[in-house]
N, C-alpha and C positions, 0 to 999 in steps of 0.2 A: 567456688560454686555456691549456689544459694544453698538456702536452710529452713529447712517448713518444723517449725516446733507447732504439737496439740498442742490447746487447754481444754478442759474442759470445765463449764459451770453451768448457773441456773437459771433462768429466766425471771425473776420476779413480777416482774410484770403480766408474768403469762400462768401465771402459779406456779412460779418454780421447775416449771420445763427443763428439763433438762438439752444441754447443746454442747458440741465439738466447734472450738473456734481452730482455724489453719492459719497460723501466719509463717507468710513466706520473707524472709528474709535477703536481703539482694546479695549477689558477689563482691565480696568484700568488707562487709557489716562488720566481720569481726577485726580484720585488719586496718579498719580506718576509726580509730574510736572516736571520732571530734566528728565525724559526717553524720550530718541528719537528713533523712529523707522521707522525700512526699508518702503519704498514704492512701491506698484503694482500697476501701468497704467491698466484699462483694457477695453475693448470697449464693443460695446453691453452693456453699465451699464443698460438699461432695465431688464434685461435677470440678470443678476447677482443674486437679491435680490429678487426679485420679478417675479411668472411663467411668461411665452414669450407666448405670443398671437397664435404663430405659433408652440408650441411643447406640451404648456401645464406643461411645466417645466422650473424651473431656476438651474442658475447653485450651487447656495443656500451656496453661499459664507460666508456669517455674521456667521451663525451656523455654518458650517464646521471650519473655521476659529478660533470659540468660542472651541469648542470642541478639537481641536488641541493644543491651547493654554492652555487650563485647564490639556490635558493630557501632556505636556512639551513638544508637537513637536515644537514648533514655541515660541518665545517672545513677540509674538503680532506680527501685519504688519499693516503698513496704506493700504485700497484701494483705491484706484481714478477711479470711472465708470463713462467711457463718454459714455452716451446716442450717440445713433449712428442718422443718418441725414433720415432715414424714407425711400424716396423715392431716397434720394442722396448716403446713403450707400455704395451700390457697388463702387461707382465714389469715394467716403471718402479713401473706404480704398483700392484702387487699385494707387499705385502710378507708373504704367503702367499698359498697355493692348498688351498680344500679340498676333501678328497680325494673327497667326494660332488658335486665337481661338475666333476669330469674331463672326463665325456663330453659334458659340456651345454657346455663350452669348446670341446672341439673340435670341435662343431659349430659354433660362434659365430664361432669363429677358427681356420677353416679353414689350413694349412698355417704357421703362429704355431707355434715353439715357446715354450712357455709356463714360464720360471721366475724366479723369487719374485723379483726383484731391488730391492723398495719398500724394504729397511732399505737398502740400501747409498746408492739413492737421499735417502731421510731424511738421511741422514749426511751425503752432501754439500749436501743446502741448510740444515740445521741449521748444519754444520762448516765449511764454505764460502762459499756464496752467502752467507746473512744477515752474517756479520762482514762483509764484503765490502760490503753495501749501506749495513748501519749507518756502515762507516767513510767511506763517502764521498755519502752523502746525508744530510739531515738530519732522521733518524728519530727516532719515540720509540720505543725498542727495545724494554721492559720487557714482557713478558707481557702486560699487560693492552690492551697496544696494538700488539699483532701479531695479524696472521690469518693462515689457512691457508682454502681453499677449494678445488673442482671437482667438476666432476659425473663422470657415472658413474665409471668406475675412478677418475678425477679425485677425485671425495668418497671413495672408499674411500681412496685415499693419504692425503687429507689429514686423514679420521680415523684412518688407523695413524701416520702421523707424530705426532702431536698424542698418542695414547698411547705412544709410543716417548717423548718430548719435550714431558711436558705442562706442563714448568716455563715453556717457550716461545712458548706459543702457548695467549692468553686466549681468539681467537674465533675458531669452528670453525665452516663451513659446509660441506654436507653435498648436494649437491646428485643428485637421482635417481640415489642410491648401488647400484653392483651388489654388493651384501652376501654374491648367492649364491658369491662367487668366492673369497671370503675369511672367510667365517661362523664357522666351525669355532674359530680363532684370535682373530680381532676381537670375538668376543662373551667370551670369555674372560679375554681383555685389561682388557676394562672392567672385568670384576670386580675384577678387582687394579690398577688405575692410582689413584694419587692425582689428583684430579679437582680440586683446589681453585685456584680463580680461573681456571676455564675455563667459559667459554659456550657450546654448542652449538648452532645452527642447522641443521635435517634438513625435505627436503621429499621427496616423489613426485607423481609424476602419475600419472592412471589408466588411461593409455592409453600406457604404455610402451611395450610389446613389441606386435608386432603380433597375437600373439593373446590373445586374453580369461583363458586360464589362466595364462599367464605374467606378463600384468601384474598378475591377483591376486596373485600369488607375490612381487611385486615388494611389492606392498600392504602385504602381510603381515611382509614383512621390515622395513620403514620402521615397522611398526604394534609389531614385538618390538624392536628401536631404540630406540623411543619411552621404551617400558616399561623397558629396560635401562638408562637412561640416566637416566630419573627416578627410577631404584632407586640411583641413587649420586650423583644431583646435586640440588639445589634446583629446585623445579617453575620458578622465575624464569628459571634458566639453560638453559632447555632452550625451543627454539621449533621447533613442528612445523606443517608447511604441505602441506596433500593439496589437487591440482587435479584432481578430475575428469575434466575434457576434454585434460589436459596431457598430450602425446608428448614422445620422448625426442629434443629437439631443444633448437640454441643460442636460438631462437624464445620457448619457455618457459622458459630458464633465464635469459634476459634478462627474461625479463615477472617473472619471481619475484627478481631480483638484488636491486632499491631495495629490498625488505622488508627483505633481509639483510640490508644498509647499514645501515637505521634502526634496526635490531633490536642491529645490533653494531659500529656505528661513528658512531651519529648524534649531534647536538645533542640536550641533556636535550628538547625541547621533541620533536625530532621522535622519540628513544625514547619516551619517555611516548605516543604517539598510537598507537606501534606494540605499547605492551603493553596499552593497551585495547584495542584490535582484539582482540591475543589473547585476552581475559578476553571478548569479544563472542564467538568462534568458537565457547567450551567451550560 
């Protein structure tokens, strides 16, 4: 069975913030000492393993994971969950703010002061955390087999890191990205990142926001994504997933996770099954 060891440390970059990192361990880690395996970054590691105070659900990563592995989709994977900053959050994982969407924040995030703190974050788990994991787990460290993922401000950090550092980080999941927070810069970005040997995986659901124009909004954003990102990547490297009935909970990002996996971390047999699907969707 897997194995979730804490740590916990500081943030320097943040002055010393203090933070729970969760790594999860795959079946077998300790029995096979010579196996190294991929690693997934993922924020929110509250939320991961353990229900979220605010949904009542996790994303239930350990067992899906366990289950995957036993049926051959995957080799095992390391995860690495950063506990997210509480009250700092939004500011963590926003590595800008644009300036068209001021007032839509504060309404959002009532009494939050809101600023940009996502690059200094990037820095210390580029600069910090990952040498830190590499040196003492046994990872395969190379680009091709690291990820980065989280949902809402969760996916927008782990697509501004990934364009800050995209020598770092081969598979990028994207999950019910709030894009209005950061648009301005992040769609900019893309134009000018070198993109080569990065995969991206972006989904929404249609039932985000609790009213019907805002989850359009949301639609829409994931729908210019789509397009941005196929204008500078291979149609292959890019996987987009629209649910319909899907709210902005750990509920649906758990029911959408094993796609990610197979999409970006599986056994040839279980990616092949997962890019027919895709060629079925178009």
């Amino acid at each position: 069975m897997h194995r979730i060891i804490l740590e916990n440390t500081n943030i320097k970059e943040l002055g010393d913030r203090p933070r729970t990192i969760r790594i999860l361990l795959p079946d077998g880690y300790d029995d096979q000492p010579e196996k190294r395996y991929p690693v997934l970054y993922m924020h929110d590691g509250q939320n991961l393993f353990d229900s979220s105070g605010y949904s009542g659900y996790s994303w239930d990563v350990a067992r899906t994971l366990d289950r995957m592995q036993a049926a051959g989709e995957t080799d095992g994977i390391i995860v690495v969950g950063i506990d997210n900053g509480g009250d700092h959050r939004i500011s963590e994982y926003s590595s800008s703010i644009d300036p068209r969407a001021v007032k839509r924040i504060e309404k959002h995030f009532k009494g939050i002061a809101l600023v940009a703190e996502g690059g200094a974050y990037g820095d210390w788990l580029v600069g910090t955390l990952k040498p830190s994991i590499d040196a003492r787990y046994r990872t395969l460290p190379a680009q091709a087999t690291t990820g980065i993922a989280g949902s809402s401000c969760g996916g927008n950090i782990s697509l501004s890191i990934m364009l800050a550092h995209p020598d770092r980080f081969g598979v990028v999941g994207v999950f019910s990205p709030a894009l209005w927070i950061i648009a301005a810069d992040a769609f900019e970005r893309l134009k000018q990142a070198d993109l080569q040997g990065v995969r991206i995986y972006h989904d929404m659901g249609g039932w985000e926001e609790t009213g019907r124009f805002e989850s359009l909004q949301l639609t829409f954003s994931s729908l210019r994504l789509d397009r941005a990102l196929k204008r500078r990547m291979p149609q292959n490297d890019v996987m987009r997933r629209f649910d319909p009935i899907a709210r902005h909970t750990e509920l649906f990002w758990q029911d959408r996770f094993p796609g990610f996996v197979r999409w970006g971390f599986g056994t040839r047999r279980s990616h092949d099954e997962c890019m027919r699907s895709k060629e079925e969707q178009r």
